[in-house]
N, C-alpha and C positions, 0 to 999 in steps of 0.2 A: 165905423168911422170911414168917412168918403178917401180913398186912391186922392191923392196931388200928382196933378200931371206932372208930367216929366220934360217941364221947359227951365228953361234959362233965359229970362226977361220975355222977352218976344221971339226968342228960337225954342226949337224943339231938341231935344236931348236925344240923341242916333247913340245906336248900339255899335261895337265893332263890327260886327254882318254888315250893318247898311255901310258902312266908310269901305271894307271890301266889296262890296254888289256897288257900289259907285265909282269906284276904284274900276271894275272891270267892264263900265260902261264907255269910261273916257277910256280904257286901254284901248277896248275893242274900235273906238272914233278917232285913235290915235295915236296909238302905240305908248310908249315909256314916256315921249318927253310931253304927252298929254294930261300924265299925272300928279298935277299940280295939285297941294295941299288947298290954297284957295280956292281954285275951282271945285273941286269936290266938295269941299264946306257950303258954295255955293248952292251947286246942284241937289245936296241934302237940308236946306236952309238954318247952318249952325255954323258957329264960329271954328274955326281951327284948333280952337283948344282941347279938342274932345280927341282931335289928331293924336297930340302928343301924350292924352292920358291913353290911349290904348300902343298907339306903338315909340318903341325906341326909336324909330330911325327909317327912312323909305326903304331900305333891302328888309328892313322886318317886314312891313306894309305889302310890298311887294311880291317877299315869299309867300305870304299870307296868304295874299290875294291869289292869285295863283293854286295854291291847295285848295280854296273855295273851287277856282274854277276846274282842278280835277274833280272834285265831288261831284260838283252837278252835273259835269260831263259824262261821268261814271252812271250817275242815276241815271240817268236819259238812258243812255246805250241799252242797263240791266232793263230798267221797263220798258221800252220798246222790245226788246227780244223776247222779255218775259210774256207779252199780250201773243206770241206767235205757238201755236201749237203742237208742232212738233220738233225735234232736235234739229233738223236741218232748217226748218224756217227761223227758229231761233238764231242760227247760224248766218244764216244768208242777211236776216235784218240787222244783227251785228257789225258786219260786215260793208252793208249799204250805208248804215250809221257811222261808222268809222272812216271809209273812204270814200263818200260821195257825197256826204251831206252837208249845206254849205252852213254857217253858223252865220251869228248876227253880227254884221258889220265886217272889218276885218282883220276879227279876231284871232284866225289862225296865220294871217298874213304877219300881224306884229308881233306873235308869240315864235315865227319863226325868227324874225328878224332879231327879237329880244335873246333869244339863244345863241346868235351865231359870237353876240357879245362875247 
């Protein structure tokens, strides 16, 4: 029996990951007051409903978002260090990765400012 796609009339049906990966595209273009539930619906082309069936509330969303983006921040670091061959190049590209390397948009600019909150 044929897979039915997974739309709703003429939108697409987004998993929680893409409402977070989207969520941290406007963060990073904008910081917090970027993160509007319609624009992201937007940008993922789905109605906002799918918002409230995945999260309670924007500090859920928020936190959420956020633990994605330790994840993948974490992944980058381990495999980059991991590709270097011995314990001190492992170290030094950890190191480069952590304190010199600038990320997309500005990202770590509104994650400081999001903190000082």
């Amino acid at each position: 029996m044929p897979k039915k796609a997974a739309t709703q009339g003429s939108k697409k049906r987004r998993e929680r990951r893409d409402w977070l990966l989207a969520g941290l595209m406007r963060f990073a273009d904008g910081g917090e007051q970027n993160l509007r539930v319609e624009r992201i619906a937007e940008d993922l082309g789905v109605t906002k409903g799918s918002y409230y069936y995945y999260f309670k509330n924007r500090d859920e969303f928020v936190e959420q978002m956020l633990e994605v983006a330790l994840e993948i921040t974490t992944q980058v670091f381990i495999d980059r260090a991991s590709a270097e061959a011995t314990a001190r190049e492992r170290l030094a590209s950890l190191l480069l990765s952590v304190f010199q390397e600038q990320r997309g948009k500005d990202f770590d600019f509104y994650i400081r400012q999001f903190a000082r909150k």
